[in-house]
N, C-alpha and C positions, 0 to 999 in steps of 0.2 A: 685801241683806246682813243676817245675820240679828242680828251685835250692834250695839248702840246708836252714832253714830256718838261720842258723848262720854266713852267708853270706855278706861281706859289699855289695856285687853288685846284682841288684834284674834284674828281667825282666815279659816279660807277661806273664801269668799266661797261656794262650792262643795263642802263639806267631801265627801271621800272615805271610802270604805268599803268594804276589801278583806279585815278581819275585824271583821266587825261583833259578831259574838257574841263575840268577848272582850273584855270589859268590865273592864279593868286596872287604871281610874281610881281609888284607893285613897278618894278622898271619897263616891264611889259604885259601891263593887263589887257584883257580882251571881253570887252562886256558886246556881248551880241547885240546888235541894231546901231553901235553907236559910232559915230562920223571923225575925221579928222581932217582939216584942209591946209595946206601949204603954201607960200606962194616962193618965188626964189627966181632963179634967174639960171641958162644954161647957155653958152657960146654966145652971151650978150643979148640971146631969145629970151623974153620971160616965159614963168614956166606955172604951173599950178598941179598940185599932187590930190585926187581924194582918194583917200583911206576907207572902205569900207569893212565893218567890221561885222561878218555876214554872222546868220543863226544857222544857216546850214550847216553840215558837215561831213568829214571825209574819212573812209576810214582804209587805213595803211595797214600790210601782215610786217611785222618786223618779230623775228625769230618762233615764226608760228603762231604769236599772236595777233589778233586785229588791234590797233592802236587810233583812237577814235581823232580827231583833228580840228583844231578850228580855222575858219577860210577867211581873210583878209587879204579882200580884193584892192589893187592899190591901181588908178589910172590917174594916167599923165599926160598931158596938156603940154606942147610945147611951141610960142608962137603963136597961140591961139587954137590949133590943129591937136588934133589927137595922135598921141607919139605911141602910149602903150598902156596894154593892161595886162596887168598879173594878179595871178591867182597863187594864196602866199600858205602855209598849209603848219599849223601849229598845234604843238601837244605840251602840258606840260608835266616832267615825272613824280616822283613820288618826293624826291628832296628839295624841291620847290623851283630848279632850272626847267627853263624851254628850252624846249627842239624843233630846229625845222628840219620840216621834212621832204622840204624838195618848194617847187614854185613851180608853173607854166604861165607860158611869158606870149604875150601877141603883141608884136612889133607892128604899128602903124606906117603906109606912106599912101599919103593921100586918101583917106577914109577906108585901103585897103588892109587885110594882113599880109604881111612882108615878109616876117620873119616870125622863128620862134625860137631865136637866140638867150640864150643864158636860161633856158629848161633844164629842168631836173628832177627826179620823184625817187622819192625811196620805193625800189619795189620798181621803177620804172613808169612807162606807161601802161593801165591800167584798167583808163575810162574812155566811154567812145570819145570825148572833146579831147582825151590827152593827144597834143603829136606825135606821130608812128615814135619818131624818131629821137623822142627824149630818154635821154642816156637815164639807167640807172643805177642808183646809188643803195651799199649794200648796212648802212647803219643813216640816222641824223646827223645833223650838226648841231651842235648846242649853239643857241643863241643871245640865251641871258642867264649868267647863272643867277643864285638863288640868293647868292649874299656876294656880288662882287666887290676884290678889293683893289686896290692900290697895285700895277704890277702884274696883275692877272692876264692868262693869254687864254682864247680857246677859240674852235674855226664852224662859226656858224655854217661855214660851205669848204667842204675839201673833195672836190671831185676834178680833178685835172683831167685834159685840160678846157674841162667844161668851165666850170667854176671855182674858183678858190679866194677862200677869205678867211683871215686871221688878225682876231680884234683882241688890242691889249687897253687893259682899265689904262688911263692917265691920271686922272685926279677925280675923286668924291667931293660931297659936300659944296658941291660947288652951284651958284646963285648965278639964273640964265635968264635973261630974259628976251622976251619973243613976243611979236604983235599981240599974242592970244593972251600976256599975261605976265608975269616975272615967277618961275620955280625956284624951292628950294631943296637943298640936297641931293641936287642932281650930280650924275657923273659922267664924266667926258670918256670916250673911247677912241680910239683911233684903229683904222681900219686897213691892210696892208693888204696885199695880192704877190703870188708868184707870176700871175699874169700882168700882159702891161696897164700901166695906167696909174694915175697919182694915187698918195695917197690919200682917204676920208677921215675926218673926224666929224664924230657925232655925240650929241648928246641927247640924256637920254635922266627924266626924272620922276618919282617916284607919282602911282596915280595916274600919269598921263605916256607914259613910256617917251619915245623919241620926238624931241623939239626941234632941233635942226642941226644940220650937216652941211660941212663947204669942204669941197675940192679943189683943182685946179680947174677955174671957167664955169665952175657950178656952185652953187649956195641953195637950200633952202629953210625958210624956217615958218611954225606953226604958226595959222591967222585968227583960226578960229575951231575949235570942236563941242562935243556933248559932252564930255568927257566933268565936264564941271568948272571951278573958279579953284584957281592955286591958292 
């Protein structure tokens, strides 16, 4: 089961998938073509994130079925240089939560790829661009449920010791504002790991999904998208 067993908010044990490409979940929509840009700051480097939010798509077997995907390529800009792109892979089920289903990651140094650090795929690798050597993962991780509350825990990545993440709701309703605009009824999350490293909070608001996130040594928050006016 893929949420925490100490959980107020449960789901299926087996989540379904009979339109997976529509992605309705208002904390995390995905309208194909459309943009999100960043700007923030990492180890006192400035930094800038785009979000693309591609029409392609990808399709994963998870228990003998094909599970269709949408791809939200995210590059990162750090210092002016390019640090990394990833390639981010979502479905959503029948009861209105997302799942991700893995990522491939190309680590930047010096206009080369370096690495392909924190890769993952359900099913493994699969496609000629995947790396040999991306571990695979035998279910998703749920990444937004469908009505989160107050208290909620669930681990959009539990694959040790590749990746692991476990994000509990902190506060609803809650009034953000960011370059791009002031949200309302947004909810804050906070983001925790068995691996090392600080912890995240993020938020995240209705229509526009994730506005910005600060760690230790990193912040960023949203400047501008298509996405619309709050």
């Amino acid at each position: 089961m893929l949420v925490a067993g100490f959980s107020s908010w449960s789901h299926a044990a087996s989540p379904t998938f009979s339109h997976p490409l529509d992605i309705t979940n208002p904390l995390h929509p995905f309208p194909p073509g459309a943009v999100k840009v960043f700007a923030g700051s990492k180890d006192k480097a400035k930094t800038v994130i785009v979000d693309l939010y591609k029409a392609d798509t990808r399709t994963f077997q998870l228990a003998g079925a094909g599970v269709q995907c949408r791809i939200l390529q995210e590059t990162e800009f750090e210092g002016g240089k390019l640090s990394e792109i990833s390639q981010n892979f979502f479905a959503q089920a029948d009861d209105g939560a997302v799942y991700y289903f893995g990522e491939v990651v190309d680590e930047y140094d010096n206009g080369v790829v370096a690495s392909h650090e924190g890769s993952w795929l359900v099913g493994g690798p699969t496609m000629p661009g995947d790396p040999p050597e991306t571990p695979n993962a035998s279910m998703p991780g749920l990444f937004m449920p469908a009505n989160p509350a107050v208290g909620d825990t669930y681990k959009p990545e539990d694959l040790l010791p590749v990746v692991d993440e476990t994000d509990t709701v902190k506060a609803v309703g809650k009034a953000v504002g960011v370059p791009a605009g002031r949200f309302a009824n947004a909810i804050q999350v906070l983001e925790t790991s068995q691996l090392p490293g600080a912890p995240e909070t993020k938020w995240y608001a209705p229509g526009i999904g994730v506005l910005k996130g600060k760690t230790q040594g990193e912040r960023f928050a949203l400047i501008a998208s298509t996405f619309g006016t709050p």
